[in-house]
C-alpha positions as CSV (number, residue, x, y, z in Angstrom):
1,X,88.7,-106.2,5.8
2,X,86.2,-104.2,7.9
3,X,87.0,-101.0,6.4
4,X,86.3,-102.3,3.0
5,X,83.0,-104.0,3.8
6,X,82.0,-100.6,5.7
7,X,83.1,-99.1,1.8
8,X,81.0,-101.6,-0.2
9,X,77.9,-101.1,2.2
10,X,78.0,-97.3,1.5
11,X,78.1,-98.1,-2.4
12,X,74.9,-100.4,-2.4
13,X,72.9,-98.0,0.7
14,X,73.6,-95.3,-2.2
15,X,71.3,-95.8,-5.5
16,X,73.4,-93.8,-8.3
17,X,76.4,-95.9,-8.1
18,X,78.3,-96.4,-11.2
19,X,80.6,-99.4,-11.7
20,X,82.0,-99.1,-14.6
21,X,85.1,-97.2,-13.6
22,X,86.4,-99.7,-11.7
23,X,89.6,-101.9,-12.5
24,X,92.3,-103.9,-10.8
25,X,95.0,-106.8,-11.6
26,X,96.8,-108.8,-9.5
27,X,100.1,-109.7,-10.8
28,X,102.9,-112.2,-9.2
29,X,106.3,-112.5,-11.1
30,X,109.6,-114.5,-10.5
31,X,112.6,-112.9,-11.4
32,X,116.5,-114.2,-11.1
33,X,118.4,-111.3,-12.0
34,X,121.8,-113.2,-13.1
35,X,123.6,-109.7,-12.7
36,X,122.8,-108.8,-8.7
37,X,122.3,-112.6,-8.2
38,X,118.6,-112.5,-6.6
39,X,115.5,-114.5,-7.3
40,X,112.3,-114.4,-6.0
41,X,108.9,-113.6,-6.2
42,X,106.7,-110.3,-6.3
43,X,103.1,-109.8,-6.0
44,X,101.8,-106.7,-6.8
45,X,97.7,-105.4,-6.3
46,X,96.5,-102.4,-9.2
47,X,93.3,-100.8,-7.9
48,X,92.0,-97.7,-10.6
49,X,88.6,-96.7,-9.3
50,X,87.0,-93.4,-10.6
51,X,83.4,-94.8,-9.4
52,X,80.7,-91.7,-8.7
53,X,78.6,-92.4,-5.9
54,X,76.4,-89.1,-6.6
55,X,76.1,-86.7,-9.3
56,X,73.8,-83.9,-9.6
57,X,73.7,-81.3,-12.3
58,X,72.1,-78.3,-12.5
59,X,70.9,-75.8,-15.0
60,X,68.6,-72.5,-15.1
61,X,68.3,-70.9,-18.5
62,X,66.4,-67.0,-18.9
63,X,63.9,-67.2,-21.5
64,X,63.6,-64.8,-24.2
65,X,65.6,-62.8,-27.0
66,X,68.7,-62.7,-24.3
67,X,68.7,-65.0,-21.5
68,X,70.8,-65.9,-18.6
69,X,72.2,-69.5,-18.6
70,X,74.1,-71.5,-15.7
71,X,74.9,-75.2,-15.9
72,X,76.7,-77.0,-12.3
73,X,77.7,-80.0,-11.2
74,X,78.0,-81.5,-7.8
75,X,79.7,-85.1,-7.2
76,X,81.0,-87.6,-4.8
77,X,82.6,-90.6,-4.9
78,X,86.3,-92.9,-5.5
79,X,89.3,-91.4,-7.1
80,X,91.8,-94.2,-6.9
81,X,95.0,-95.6,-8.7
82,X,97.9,-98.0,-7.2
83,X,95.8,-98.7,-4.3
84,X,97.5,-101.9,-2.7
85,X,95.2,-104.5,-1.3
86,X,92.7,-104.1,2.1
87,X,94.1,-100.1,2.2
88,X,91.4,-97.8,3.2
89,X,89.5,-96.9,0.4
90,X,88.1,-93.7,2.8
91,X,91.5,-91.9,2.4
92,X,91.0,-91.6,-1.9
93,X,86.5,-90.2,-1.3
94,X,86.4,-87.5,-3.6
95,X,83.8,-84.4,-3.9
96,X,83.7,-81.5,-6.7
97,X,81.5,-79.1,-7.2
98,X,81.9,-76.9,-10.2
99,X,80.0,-74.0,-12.2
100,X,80.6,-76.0,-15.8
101,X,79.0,-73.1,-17.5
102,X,77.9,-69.2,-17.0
103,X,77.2,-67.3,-20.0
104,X,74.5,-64.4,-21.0
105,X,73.4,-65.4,-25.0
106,X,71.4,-63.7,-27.7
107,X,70.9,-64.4,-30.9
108,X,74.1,-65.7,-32.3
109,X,76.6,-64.1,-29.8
110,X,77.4,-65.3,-26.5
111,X,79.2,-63.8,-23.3
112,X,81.2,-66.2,-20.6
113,X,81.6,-65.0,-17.2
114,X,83.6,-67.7,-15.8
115,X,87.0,-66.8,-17.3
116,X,89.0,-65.8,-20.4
117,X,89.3,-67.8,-23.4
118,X,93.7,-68.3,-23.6
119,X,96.2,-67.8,-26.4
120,X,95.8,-69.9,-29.4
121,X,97.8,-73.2,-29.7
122,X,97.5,-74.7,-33.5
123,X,101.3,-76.5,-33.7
124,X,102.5,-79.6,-31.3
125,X,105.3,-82.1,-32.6
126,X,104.1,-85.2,-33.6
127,X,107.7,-86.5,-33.5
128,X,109.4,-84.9,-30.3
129,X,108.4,-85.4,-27.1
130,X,109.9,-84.3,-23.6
131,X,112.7,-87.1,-23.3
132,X,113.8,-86.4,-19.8
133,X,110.2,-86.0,-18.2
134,X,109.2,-88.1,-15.6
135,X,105.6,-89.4,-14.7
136,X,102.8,-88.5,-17.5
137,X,105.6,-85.8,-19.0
138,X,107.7,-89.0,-20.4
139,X,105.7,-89.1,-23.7
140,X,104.1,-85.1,-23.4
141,X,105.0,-84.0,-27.5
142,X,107.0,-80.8,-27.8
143,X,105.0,-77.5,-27.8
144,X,105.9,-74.1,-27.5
145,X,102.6,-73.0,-25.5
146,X,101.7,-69.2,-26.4
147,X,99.6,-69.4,-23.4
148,X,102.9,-69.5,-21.3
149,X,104.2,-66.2,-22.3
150,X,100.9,-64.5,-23.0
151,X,99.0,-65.0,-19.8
152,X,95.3,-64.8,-19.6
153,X,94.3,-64.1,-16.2
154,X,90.4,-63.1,-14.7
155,X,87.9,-62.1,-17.3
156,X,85.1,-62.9,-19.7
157,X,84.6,-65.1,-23.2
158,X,82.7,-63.7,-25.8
159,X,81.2,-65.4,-29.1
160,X,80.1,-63.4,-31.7
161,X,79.5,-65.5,-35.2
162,X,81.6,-68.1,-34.9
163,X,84.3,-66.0,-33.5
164,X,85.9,-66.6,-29.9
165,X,87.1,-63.3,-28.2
166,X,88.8,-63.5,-24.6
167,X,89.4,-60.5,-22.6
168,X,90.9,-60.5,-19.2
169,X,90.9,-57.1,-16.9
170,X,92.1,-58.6,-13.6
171,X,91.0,-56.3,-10.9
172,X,93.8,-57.5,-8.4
173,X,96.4,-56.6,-11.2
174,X,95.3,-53.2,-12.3
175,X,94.6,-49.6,-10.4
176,X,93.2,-46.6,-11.5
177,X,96.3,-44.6,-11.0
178,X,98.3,-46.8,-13.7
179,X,100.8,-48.1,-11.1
180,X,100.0,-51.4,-12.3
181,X,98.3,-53.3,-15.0
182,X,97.6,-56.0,-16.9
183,X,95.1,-56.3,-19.9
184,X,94.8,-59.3,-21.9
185,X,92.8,-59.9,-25.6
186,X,92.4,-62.8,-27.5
187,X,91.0,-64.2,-30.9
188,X,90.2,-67.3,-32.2
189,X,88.2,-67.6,-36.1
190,X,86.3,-69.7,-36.8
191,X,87.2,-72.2,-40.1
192,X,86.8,-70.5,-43.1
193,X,86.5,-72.3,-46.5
194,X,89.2,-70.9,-48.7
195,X,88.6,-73.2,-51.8
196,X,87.4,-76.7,-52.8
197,X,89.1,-78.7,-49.7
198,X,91.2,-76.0,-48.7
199,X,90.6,-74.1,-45.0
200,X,91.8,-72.2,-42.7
201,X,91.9,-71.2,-38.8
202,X,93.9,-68.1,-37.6
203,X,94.1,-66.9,-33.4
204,X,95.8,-64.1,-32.2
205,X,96.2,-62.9,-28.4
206,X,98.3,-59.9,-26.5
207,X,99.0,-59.0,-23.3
208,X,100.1,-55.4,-22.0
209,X,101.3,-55.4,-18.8
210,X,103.4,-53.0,-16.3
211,X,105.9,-56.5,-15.5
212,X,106.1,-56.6,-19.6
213,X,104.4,-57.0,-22.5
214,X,103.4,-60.0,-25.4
215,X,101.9,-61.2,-28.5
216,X,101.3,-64.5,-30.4
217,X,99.9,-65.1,-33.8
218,X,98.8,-68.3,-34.7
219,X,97.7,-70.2,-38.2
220,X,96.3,-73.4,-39.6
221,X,95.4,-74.2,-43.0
222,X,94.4,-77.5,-44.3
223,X,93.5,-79.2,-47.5
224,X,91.9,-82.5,-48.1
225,X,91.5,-84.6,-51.3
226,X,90.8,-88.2,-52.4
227,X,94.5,-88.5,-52.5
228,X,96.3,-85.8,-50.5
229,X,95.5,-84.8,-47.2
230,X,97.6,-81.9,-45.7
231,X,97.2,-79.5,-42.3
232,X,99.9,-76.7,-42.1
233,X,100.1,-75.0,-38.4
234,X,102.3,-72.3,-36.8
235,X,102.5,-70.1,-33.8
236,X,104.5,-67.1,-33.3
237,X,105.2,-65.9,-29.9
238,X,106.6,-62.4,-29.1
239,X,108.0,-62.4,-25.1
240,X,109.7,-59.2,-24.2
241,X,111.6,-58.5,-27.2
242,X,112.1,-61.8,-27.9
243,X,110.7,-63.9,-31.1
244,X,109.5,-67.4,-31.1
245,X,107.9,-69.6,-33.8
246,X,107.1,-73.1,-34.4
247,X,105.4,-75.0,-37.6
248,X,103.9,-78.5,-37.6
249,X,103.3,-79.8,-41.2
250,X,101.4,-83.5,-41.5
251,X,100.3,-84.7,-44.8
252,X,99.7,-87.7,-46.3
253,X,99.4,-89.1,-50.2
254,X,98.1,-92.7,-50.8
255,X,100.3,-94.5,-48.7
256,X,102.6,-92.4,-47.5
257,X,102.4,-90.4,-44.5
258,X,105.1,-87.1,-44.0
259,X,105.3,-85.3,-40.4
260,X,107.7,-82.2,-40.1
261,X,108.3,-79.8,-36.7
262,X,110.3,-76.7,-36.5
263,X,110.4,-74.4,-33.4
264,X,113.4,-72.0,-32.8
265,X,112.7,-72.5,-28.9
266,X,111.6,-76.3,-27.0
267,X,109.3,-75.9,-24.4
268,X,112.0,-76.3,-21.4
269,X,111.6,-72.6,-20.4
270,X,108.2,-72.9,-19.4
271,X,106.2,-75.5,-16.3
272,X,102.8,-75.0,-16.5
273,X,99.7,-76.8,-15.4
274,X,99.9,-79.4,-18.2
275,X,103.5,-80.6,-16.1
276,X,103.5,-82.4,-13.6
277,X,103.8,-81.7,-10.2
278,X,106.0,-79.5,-8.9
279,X,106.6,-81.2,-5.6
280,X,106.8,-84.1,-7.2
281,X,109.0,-84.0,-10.0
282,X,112.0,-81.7,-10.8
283,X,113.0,-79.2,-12.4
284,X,110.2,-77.4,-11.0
285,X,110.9,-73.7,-12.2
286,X,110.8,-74.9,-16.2
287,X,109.5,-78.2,-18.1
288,X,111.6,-80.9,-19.8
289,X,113.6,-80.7,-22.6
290,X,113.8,-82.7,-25.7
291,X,117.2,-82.3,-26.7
292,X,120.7,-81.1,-25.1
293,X,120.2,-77.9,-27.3
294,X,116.8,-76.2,-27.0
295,X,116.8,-73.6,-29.6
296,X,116.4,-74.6,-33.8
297,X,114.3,-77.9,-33.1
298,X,113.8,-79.4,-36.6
299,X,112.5,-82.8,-36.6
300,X,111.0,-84.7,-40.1
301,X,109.5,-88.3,-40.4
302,X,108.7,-90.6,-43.4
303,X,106.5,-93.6,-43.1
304,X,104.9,-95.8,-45.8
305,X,104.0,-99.4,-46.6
306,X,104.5,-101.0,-49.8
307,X,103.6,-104.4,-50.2
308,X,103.4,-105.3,-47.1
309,X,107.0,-103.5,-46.0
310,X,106.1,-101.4,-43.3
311,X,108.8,-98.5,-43.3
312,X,109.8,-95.3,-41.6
313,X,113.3,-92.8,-41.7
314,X,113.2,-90.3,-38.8
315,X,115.3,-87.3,-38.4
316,X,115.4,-85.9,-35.0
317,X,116.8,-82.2,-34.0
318,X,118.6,-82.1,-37.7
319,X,119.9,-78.6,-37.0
320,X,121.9,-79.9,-34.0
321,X,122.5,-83.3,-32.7
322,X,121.0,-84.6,-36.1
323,X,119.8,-88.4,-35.1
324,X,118.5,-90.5,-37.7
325,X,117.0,-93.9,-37.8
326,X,115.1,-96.3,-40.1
327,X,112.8,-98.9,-38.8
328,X,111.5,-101.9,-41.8
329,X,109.2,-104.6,-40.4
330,X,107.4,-106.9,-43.1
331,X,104.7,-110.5,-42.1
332,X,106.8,-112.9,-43.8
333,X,104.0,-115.3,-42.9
334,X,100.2,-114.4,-41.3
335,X,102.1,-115.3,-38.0
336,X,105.3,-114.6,-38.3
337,X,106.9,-110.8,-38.6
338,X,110.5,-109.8,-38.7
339,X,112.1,-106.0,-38.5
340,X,115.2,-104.2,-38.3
341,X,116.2,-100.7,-37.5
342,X,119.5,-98.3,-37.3
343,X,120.3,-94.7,-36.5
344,X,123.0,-92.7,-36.4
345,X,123.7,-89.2,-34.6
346,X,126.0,-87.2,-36.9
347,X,126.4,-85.0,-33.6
348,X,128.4,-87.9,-31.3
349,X,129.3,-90.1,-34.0
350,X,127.1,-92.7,-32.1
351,X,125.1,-95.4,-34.1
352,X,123.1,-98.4,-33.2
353,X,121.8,-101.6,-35.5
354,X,119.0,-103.9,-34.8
355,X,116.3,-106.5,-35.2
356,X,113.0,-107.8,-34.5
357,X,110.7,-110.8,-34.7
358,X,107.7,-112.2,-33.5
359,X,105.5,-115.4,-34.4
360,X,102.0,-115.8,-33.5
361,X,101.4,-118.9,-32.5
362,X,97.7,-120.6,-31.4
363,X,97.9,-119.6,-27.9
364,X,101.2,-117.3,-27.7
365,X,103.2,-115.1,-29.5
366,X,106.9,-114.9,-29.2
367,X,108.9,-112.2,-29.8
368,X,112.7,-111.3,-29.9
369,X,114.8,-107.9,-30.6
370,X,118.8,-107.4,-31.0
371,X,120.6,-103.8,-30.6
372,X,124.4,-103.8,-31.5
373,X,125.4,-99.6,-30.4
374,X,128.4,-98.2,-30.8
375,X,129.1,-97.8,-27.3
376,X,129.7,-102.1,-27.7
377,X,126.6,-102.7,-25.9
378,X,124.6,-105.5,-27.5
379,X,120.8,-105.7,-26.0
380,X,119.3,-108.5,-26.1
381,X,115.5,-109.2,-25.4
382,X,113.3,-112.5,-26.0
383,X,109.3,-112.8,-24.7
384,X,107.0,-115.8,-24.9
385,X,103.2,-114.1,-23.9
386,X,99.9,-115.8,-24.2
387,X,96.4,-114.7,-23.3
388,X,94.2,-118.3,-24.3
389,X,96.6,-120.8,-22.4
390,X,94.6,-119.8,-19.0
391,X,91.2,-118.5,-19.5
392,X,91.4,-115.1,-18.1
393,X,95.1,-114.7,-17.6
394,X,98.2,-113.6,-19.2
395,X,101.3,-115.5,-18.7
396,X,104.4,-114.4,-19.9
397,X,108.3,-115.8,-19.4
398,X,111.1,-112.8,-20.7
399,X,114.6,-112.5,-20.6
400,X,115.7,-108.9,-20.7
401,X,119.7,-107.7,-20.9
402,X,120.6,-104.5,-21.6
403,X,124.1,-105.3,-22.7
404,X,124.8,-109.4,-23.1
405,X,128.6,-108.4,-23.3
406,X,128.6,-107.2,-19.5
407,X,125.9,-108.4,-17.9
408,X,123.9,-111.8,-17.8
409,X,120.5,-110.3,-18.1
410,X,117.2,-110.8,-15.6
411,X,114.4,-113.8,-16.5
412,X,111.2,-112.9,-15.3
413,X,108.5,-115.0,-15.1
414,X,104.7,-113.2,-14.7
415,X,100.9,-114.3,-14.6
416,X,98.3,-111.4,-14.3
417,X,94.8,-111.5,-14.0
418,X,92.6,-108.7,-14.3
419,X,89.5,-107.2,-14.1
C-alpha cells in the first residue's frame, strides 16, 4: 500500500497530470465446471493506465521561401495493462523522447530526413483474418505486405505536389567498390479525379540490392454515387523471380453490401513489426496463416437487410478448402431477436447448423445459441446479463458446453464493476 501512496503522491506533486487514461475492473466469478468437477470462486483485478505525467513538445521552424522545420516530443509517465492489485506501479514508469518531425520545405515540396517513406499497401481482406495467431494477431486481416519483400531501409521522404517519393541509400549497406548494395525508391500519387465520382490512387516501390532484388505495383480506384459505392485495390509484389498479387473489392448498392479478396500468396511467409512478439509468440521466423493452404486465397461475402432480415452468405478460401456459411437474424419483437446459421466445407465434407436468440428485457437481456456439427458435437450456450439491476455493475449467470453430448458444460456466475 505504501508503494502506491508513494505513486499517487508523485501524480498530485506533478501539475500536468492527465487522468483520463486510466481504467480498471474488478471482477469475481463462480464457476462449477460439471466436466472436471470443481467450483469455486475467482477474483480477478484489470488495471490499463496510459496516464502522462509530463509532456513537452518542441518545434523550430526557418523562416523564409525554404525553411528548416523540427517538431519533438519528450514524455513521462504510466504504461500499464493486467496490473493485479497493490503491484508496484514503479516497475510499468515509462519515458520517450522522439524527433516526430524533420523536414526542409519550400513552396509546395517538402524533404523528410527522418526516414524513407515504405512500399505502398492499398488491399487488406476484409473477410480473412490470421486464424491461428495468438495475442493481438487473432483477429489481424490477411495482407500480403509489399513492404515485406521490398524493404525500405535509412533515407529521406520527399513531397513534391501531392506526390510522396521515398528513397533509401543506406550507408551501412552499400560501398563504393560495388561489393555491396542496396538502393530503394518509392511512389505514392496523390488521388486523382478520373470522372464524376470516379478516382484513383496508384504506388509503386523497388529495391535493388546485391542479396536480391524487388518490385511492387499497387492501385486503387474508387467510385461513389447516391446509390453505389465501390473501391477496387491491388498490389503486385515481384520477390526474386517470383510474382505475387492480391485484390480487395468492397462495394455497396442500397442495401446491400459485397466484399471480395483474392491473393495468390497469405501472409504466413512474412513476421514483421505489425506481429507480435517474437519471444513471445511462435512461429517466430514467419506470421500466421489463414488457411491450411496459403497460396490462391479467394474469399467473397454478401450481406443485406430486407425488412428487417438481417442476412449474410460467406465463402471462405473457395479455391481450396471452400467453407461457406449463411447467418439470418431478424427482431421478431423490439426485444426479442432470433438467428440461425450453417456452413459447409466442400473440402472435409464437414458442416455445422445453428441458432440464436436473445430478449431484452427491462433490466437484462438473455440470450441462447445451438450448433449441431458434423463431428456430433452439439454446443450449447445460454446467458442472462444485466447492467440496471445494480447501479454500476454487470451481473451475469452463463452456462457454456462445447459439446452437451460429451460433456456437462461449466455455469459461471460473474459481477464486474468498473471504472
Amino acid at each position: 500500500m505504501k508503494k502506491i501512496s508513494t505513486v499517487l503522491l508523485v501524480l498530485v506533486l506533478v501539475g500536468s497530470v492527465a487522468f483520463a487514461g486510466f481504467t480498471g475492473n474488478a471482477e469475481v466469478t463462480f464457476v462449477g465446471d460439471l466436466d472436471v468437477g470443481n467450483y469455486g470462486f475467482a477474483n480477478a483485478v484489470e488495471l490499463t493506465s496510459d496516464i502522462v505525467i509530463s509532456e513537452t513538445l518542441a518545434s523550430v521552424a526557418g523562416e523564409g521561401d525554404i525553411k528548416a522545420e523540427i517538431a519533438a516530443e519528450l514524455t513521462f509517465g504510466f504504461d500499464m495493462e493486467d496490473v493485479a492489485n497493490e503491484t508496484d506501479a514503479s516497475a510499468n514508469l515509462t519515458g520517450n523522447i522522439e524527433i516526430t518531425s524533420a523536414k526542409i520545405v519550400g513552396d509546395g515540396w517538402s524533404v523528410g530526413i527522418l526516414g524513407t517513406a515504405g512500399a505502398p499497401n492499398f488491399a487488406v481482406s476484409a473477410i480473412d483474418t490470421e486464424a491461428d495467431g495468438a495475442g493481438d494477431d487473432a483477429a489481424d486481416p490477411l495482407d500480403l505486405k509489399p513492404s515485406n519483400y521490398v524493404g525500405a531501409n535509412a533515407g529521406i521522404t520527399v513531397g513534391l505536389g501531392g506526390y510522396e517519393f521515398g528513397l533509401s541509400i543506406d550507408s551501412t549497406l552499400n560501398a563504393l567498390d560495388g561489393s555491396i548494395y542496396n538502393v530503394f525508391g518509392s511512389v505514392t500519387t496523390p488521388e486523382y479525379a478520373l470522372g464524376d465520382g470516379l478516382t484513383a490512387t496508384f504506388g509503386a516501390a523497388a529495391l535493388l540490392a546485391d542479396t536480391g532484388s524487388s518490385a511492387s505495383g499497387s492501385a486503387k480506384v474508387a467510385y461513389a454515387s447516391d446509390a453505389l459505392s465501390l473501391t477496387v485495390a491491388s498490389d503486385m509484389i515481384y520477390d526474386n523471380a517470383s510474382l505475387m498479387a492480391e485484390v480487395a473489392v468492397a462495394a455497396t448498392y442500397d442495401a446491400v453490401a459485397f466484399d471480395l479478396y483474392y491473393a495468390t500468396d497469405d501472409d504466413a511467409a512474412t513476421f514483421d513489426s505489425d506481429d507480435e512478439s517474437a519471444t513471445t509468440y511462435a512461429p517466430q521466423a514467419s506470421g500466421y496463416t489463414a488457411y491450411a493452404a496459403t497460396t490462391n486465397i479467394l474469399s467473397a461475402k454478401v450481406a443485406t437487410t430486407v425488412a428487417d432480415v438481417a442476412l449474410s452468405v460467406t465463402g471462405k478460401d473457395l479455391v481450396n478448402s471452400q467453407a461457406l456459411s449463411a447467418d439470418v437474424s431478424y427482431p421478431v419483437t423490439a426485444e426479442a431477436t432470433v438467428g440461425l446459421n450453417g456452413g459447409y466445407t466442400v473440402g472435409d465434407s464437414s458442416w455445422s447448423v445453428g441458432g440464436t436468440v436473445s430478449y431484452a428485457l427491462t433490466d437484462a437481456t438473455v440470450a441462447a445459441d445451438v450448433t449441431y456439427a458434423s463431428a456430433g458435437t452439439l454446443e450449447v450456450n445460454a446467458s442472462v446479463e444485466s447492467t440496471t439491476l445494480v447501479s454500476g455493475a454487470t451481473l451475469s449467470l452463463a452456462y457454456e458446453n462445447a459439446d452437451i453430448l460429451a460433456n456437462k458444460g461449466a455455469i459461471t456466475a460473474t459481477a464486474t464493476i468498473a471504472f
